[in-house]
N, CA, C and O atoms as a CHARMM CRD file, in Angstrom:
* protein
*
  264
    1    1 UNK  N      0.82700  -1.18500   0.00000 PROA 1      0.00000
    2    1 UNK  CA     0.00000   0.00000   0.00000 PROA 1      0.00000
    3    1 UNK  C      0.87400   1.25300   0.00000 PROA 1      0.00000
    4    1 UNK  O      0.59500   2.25500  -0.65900 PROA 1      0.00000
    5    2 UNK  N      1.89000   1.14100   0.73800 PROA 2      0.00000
    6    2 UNK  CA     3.30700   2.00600   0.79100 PROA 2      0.00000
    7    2 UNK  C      3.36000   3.18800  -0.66900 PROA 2      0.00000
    8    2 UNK  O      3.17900   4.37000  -0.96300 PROA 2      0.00000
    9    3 UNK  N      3.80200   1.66600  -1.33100 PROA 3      0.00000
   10    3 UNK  CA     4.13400   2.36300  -2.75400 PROA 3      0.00000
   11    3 UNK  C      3.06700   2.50900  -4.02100 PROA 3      0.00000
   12    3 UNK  O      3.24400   2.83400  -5.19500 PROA 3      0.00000
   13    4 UNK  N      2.01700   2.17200  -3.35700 PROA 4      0.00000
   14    4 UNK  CA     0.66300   3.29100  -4.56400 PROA 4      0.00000
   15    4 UNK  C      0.58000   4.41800  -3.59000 PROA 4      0.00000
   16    4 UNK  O      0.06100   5.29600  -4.27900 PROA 4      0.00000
   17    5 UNK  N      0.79000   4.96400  -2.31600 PROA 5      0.00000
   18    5 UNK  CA     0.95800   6.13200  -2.25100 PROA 5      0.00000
   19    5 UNK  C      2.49700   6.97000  -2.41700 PROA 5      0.00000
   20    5 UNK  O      2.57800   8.12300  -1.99400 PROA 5      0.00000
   21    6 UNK  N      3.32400   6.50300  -2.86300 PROA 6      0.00000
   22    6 UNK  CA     4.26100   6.98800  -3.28100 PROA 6      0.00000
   23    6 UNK  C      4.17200   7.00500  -4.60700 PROA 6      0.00000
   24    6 UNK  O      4.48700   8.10400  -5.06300 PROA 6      0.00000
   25    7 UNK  N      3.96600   6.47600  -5.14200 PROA 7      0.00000
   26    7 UNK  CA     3.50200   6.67600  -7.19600 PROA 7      0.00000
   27    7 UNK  C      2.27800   7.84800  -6.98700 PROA 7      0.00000
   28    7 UNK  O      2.36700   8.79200  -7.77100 PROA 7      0.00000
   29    8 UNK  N      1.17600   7.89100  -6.04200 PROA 8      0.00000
   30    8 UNK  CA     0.55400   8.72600  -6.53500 PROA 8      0.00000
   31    8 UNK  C      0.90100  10.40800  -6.10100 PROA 8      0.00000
   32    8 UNK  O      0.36600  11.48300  -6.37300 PROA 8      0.00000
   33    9 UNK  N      2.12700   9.97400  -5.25600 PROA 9      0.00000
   34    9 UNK  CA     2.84200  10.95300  -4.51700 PROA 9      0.00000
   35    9 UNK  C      3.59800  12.01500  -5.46700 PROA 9      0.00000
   36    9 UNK  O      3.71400  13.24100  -5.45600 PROA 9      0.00000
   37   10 UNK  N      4.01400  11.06800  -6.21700 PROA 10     0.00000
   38   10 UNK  CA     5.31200  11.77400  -7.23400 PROA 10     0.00000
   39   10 UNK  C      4.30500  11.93700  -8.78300 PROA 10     0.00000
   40   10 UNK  O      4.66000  12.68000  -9.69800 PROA 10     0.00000
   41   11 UNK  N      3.41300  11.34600  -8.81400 PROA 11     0.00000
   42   11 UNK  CA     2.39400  11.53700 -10.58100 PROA 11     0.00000
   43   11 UNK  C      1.85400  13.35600  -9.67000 PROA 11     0.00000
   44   11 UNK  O      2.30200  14.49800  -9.76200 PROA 11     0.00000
   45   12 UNK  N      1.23400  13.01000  -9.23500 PROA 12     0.00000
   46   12 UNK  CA     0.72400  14.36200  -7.99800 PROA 12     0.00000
   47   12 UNK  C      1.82600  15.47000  -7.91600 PROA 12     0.00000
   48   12 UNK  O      1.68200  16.52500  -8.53400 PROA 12     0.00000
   49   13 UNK  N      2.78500  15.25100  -7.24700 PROA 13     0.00000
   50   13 UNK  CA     3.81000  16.33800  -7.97800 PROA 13     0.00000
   51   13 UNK  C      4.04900  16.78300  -9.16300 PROA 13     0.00000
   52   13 UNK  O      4.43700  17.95100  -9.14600 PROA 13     0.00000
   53   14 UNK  N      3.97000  16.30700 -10.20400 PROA 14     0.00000
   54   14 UNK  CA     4.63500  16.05500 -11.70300 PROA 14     0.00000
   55   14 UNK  C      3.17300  16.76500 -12.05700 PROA 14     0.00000
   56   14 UNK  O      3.28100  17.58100 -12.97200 PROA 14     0.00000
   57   15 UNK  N      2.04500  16.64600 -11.60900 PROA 15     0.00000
   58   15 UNK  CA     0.96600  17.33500 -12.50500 PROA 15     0.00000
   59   15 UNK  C      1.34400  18.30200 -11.85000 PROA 15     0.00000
   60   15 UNK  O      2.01400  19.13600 -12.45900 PROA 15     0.00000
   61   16 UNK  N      1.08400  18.50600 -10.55200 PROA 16     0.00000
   62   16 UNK  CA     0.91000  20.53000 -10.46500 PROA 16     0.00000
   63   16 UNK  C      1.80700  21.13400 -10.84500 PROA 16     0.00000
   64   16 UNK  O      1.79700  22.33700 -10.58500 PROA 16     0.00000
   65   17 UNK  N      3.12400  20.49400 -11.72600 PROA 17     0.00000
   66   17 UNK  CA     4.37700  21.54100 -11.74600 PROA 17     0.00000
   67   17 UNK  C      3.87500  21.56400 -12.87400 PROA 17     0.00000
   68   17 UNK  O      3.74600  22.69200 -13.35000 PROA 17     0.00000
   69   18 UNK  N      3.42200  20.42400 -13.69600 PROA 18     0.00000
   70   18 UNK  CA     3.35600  20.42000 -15.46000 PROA 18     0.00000
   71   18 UNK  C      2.10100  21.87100 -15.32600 PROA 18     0.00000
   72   18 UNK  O      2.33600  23.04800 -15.59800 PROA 18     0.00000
   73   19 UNK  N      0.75700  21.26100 -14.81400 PROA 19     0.00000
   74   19 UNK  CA    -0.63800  22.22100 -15.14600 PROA 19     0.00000
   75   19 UNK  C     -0.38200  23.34800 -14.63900 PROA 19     0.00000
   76   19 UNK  O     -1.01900  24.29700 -15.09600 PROA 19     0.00000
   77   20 UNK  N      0.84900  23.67300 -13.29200 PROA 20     0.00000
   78   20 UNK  CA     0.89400  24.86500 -12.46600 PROA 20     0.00000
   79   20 UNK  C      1.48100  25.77700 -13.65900 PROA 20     0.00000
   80   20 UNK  O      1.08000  26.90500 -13.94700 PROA 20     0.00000
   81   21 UNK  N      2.53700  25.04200 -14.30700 PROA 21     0.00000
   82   21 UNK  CA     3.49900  25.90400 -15.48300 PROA 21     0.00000
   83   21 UNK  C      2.58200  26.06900 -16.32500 PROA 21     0.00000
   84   21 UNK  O      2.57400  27.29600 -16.43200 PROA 21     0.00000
   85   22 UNK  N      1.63400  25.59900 -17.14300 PROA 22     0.00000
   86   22 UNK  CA     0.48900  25.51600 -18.09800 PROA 22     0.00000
   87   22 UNK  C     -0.67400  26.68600 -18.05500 PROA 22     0.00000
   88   22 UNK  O     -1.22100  27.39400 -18.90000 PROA 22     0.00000
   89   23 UNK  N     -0.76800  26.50900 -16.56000 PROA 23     0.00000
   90   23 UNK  CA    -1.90900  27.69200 -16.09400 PROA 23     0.00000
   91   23 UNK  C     -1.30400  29.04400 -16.02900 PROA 23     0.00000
   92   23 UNK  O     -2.06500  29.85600 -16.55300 PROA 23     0.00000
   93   24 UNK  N     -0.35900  29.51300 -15.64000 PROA 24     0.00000
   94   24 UNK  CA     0.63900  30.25500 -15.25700 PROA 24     0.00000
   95   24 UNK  C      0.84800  30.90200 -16.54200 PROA 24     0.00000
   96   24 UNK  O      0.72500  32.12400 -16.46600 PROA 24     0.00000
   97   25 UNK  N      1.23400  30.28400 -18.15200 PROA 25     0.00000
   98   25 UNK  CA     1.67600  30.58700 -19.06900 PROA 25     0.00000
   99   25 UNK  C     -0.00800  31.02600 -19.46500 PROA 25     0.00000
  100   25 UNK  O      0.17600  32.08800 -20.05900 PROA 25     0.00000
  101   26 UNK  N     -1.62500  30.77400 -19.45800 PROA 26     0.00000
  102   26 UNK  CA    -2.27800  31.17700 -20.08400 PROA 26     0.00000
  103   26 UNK  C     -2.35900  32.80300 -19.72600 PROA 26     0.00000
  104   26 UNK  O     -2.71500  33.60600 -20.58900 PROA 26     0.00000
  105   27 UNK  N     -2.06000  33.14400 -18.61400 PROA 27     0.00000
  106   27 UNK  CA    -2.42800  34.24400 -18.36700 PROA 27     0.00000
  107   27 UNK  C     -1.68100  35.23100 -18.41100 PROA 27     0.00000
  108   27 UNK  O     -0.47600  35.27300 -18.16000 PROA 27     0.00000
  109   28 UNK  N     -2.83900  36.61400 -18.94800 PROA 28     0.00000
  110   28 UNK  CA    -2.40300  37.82100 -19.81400 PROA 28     0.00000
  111   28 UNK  C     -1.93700  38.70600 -18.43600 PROA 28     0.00000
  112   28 UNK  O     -2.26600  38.29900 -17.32200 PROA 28     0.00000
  113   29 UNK  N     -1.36700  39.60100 -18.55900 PROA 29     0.00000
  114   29 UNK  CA    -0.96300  40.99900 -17.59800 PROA 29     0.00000
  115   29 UNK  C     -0.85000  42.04600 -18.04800 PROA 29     0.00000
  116   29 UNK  O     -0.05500  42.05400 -18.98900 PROA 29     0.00000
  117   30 UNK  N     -1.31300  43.04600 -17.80500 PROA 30     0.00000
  118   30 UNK  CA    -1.34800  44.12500 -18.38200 PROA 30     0.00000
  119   30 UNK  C     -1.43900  45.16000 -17.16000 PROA 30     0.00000
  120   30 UNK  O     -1.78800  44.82200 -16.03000 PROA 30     0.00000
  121   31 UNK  N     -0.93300  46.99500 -17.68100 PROA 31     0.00000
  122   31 UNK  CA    -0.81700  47.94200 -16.52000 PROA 31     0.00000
  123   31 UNK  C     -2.07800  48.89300 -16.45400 PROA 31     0.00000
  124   31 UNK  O     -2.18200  49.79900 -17.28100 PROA 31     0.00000
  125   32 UNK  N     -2.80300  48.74400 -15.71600 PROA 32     0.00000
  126   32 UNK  CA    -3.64500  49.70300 -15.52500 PROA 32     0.00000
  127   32 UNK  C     -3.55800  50.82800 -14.38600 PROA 32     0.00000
  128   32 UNK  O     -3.85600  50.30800 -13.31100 PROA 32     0.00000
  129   33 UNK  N     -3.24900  52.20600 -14.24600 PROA 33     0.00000
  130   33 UNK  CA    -3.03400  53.33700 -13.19200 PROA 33     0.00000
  131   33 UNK  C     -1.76300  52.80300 -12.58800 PROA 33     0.00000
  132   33 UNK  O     -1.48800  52.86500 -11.38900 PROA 33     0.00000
  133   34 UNK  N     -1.04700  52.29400 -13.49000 PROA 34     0.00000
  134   34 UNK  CA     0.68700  51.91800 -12.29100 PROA 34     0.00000
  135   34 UNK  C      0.33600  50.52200 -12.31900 PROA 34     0.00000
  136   34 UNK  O      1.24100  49.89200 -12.86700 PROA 34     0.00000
  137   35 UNK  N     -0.60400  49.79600 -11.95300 PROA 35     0.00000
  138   35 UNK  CA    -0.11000  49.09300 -11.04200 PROA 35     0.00000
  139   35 UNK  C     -0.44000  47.61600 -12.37000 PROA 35     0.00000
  140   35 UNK  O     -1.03900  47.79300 -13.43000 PROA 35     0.00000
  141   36 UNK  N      0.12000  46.32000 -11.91600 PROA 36     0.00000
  142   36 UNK  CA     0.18800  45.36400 -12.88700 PROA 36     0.00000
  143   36 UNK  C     -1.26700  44.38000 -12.29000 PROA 36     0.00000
  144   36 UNK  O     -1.64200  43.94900 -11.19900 PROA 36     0.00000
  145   37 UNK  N     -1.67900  44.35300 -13.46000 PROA 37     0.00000
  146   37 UNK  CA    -2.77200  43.32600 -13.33000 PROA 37     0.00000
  147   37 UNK  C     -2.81900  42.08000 -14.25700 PROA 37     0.00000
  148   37 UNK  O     -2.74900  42.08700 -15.48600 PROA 37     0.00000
  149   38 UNK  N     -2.96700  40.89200 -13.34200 PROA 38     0.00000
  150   38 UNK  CA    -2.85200  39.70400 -14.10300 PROA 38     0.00000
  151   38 UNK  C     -4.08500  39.13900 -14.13900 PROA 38     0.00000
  152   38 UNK  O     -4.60500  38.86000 -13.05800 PROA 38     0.00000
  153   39 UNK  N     -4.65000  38.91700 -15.11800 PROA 39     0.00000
  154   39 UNK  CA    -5.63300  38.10000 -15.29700 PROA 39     0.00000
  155   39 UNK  C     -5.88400  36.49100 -16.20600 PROA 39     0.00000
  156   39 UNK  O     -5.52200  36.38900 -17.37900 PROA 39     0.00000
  157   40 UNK  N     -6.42100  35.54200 -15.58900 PROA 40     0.00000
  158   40 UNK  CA    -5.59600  34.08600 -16.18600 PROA 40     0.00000
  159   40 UNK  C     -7.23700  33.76700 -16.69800 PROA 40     0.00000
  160   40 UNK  O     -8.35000  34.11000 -16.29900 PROA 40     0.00000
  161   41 UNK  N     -6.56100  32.68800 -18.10400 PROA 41     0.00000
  162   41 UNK  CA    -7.50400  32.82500 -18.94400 PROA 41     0.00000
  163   41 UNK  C     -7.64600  30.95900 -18.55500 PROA 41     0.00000
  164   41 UNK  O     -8.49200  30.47500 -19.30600 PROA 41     0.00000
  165   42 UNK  N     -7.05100  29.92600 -17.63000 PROA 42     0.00000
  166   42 UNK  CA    -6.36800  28.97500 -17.41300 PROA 42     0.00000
  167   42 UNK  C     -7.37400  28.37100 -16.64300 PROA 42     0.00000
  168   42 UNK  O     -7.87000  28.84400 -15.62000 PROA 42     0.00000
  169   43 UNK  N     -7.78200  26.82100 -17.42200 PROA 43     0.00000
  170   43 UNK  CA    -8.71300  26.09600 -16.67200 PROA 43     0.00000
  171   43 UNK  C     -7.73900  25.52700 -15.27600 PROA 43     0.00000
  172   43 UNK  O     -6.56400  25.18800 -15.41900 PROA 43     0.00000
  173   44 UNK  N     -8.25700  25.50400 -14.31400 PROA 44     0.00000
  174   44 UNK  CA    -7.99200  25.16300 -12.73300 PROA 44     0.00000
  175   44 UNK  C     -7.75000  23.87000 -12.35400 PROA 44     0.00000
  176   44 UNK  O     -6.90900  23.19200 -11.76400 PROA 44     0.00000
  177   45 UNK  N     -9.05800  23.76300 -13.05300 PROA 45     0.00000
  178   45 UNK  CA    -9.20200  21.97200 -12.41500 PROA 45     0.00000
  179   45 UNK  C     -7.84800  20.70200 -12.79400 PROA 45     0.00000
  180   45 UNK  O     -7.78800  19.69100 -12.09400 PROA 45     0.00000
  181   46 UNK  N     -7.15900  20.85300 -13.58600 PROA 46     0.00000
  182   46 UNK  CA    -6.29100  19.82100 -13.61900 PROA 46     0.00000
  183   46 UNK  C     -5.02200  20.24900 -12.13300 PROA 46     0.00000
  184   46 UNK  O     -4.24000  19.47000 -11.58700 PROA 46     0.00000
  185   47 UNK  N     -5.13800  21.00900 -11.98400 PROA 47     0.00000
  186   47 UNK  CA    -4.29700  22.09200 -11.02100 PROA 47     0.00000
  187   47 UNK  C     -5.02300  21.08400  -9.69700 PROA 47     0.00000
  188   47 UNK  O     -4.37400  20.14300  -9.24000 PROA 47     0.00000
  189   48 UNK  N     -6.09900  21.34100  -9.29500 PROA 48     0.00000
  190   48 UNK  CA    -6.72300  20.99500  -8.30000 PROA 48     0.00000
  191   48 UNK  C     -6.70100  19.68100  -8.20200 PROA 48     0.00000
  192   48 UNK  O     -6.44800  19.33000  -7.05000 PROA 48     0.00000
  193   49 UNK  N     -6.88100  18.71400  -9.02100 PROA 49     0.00000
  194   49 UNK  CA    -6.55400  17.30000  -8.95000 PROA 49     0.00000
  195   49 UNK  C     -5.41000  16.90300  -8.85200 PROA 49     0.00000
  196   49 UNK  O     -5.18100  15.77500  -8.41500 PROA 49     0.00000
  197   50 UNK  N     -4.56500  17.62900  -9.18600 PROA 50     0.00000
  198   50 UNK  CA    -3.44200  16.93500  -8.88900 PROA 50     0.00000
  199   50 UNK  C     -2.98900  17.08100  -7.53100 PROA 50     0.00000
  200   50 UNK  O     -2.19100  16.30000  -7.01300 PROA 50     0.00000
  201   51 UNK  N     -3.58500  18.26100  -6.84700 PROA 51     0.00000
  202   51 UNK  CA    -3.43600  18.70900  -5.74300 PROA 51     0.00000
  203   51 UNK  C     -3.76400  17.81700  -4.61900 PROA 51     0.00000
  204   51 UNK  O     -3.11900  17.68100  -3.57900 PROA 51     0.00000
  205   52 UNK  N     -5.29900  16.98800  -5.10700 PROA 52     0.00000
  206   52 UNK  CA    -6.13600  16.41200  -4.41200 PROA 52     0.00000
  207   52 UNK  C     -5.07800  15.02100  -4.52200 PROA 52     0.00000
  208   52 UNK  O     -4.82800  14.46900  -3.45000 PROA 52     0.00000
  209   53 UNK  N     -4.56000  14.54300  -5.56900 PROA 53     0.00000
  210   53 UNK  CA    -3.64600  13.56900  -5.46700 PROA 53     0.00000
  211   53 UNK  C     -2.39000  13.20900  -4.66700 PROA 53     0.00000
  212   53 UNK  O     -1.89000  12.15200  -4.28300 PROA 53     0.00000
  213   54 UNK  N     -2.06500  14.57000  -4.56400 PROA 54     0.00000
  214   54 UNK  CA    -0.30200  14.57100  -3.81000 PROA 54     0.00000
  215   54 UNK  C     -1.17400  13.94900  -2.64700 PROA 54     0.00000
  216   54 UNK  O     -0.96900  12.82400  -2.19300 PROA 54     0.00000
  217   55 UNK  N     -2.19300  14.82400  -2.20500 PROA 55     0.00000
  218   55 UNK  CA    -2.32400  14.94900  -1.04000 PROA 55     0.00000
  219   55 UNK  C     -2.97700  13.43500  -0.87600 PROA 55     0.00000
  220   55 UNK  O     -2.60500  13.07200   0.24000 PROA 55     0.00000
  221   56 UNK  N     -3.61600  12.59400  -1.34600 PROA 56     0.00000
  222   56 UNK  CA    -3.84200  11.21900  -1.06200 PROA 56     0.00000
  223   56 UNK  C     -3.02500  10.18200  -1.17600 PROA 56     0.00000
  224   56 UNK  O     -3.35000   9.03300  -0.87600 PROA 56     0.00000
  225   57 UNK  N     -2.01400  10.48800  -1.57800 PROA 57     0.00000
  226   57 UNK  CA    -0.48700   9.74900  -1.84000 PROA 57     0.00000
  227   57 UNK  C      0.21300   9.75500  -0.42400 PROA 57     0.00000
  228   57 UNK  O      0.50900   8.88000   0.38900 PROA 57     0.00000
  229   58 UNK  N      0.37400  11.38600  -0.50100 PROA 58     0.00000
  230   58 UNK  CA     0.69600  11.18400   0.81500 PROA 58     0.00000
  231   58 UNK  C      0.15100  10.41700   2.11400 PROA 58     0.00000
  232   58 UNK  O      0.83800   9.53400   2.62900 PROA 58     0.00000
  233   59 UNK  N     -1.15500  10.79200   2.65200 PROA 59     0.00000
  234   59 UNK  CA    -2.01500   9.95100   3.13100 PROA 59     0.00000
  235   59 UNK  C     -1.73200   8.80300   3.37700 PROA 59     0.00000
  236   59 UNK  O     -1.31900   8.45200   4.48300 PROA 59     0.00000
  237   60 UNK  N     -1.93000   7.89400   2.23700 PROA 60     0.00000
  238   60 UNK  CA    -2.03400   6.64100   1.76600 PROA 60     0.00000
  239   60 UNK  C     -0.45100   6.04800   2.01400 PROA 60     0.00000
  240   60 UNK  O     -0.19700   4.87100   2.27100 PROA 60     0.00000
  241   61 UNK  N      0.39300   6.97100   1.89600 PROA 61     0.00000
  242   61 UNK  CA     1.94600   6.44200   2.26500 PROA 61     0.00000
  243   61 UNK  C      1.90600   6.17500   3.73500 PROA 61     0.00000
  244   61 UNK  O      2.21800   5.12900   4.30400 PROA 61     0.00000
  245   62 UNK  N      1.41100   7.44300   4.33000 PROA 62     0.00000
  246   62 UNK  CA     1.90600   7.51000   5.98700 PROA 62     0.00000
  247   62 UNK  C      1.22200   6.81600   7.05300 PROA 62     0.00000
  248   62 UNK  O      1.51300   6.83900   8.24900 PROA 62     0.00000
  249   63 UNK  N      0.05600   6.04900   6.35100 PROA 63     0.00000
  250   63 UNK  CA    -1.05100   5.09500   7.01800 PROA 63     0.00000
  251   63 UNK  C     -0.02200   4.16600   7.40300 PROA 63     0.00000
  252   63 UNK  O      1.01400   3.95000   6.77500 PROA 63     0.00000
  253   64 UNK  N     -0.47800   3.49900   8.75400 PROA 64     0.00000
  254   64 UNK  CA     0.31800   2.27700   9.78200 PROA 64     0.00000
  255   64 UNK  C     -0.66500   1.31700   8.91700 PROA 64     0.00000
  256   64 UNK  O     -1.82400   1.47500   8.53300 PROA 64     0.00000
  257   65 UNK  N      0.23000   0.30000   8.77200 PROA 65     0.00000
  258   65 UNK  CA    -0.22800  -1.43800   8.81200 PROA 65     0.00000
  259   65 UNK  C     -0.60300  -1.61900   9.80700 PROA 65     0.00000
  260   65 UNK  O      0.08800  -1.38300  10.79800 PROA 65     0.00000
  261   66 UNK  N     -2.23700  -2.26100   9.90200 PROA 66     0.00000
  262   66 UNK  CA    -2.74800  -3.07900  11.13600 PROA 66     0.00000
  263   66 UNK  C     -2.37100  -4.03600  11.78300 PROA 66     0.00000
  264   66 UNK  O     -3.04100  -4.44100  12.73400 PROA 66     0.00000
């Protein structure tokens, strides 16, 4: 059980850096009165699942054997 939460530990990492860099690159910035405004044009949800993954990997790693 160890190591399906360590695979889903490290797939879970590997998405939010891939979708975090992905989401990050859709969005425009532009200056309005000085100051910089970013606005992202970047669907979320692959962002959030992967999020939801690290975090059950982890979980799932640090659980005791009965």
């Amino acid at each position: 059980m160890r190591n399906v939460g360590v695979i889903l530990l490290v797939m879970g990492i590997i998405g939010l850096a891939y979708f975090g860099y992905e989401a990050y690159q859709q969005s425009d910035s532009f200056n309005a009165f000085g100051v910089d405004v970013a606005v992202s044009k970047a669907d979320w949800t692959p962002v959030i699942l992967s999020a939801l993954v690290t975090i059950a990997g982890y979980m799932i790693m640090k659980m005791k054997r009965k």
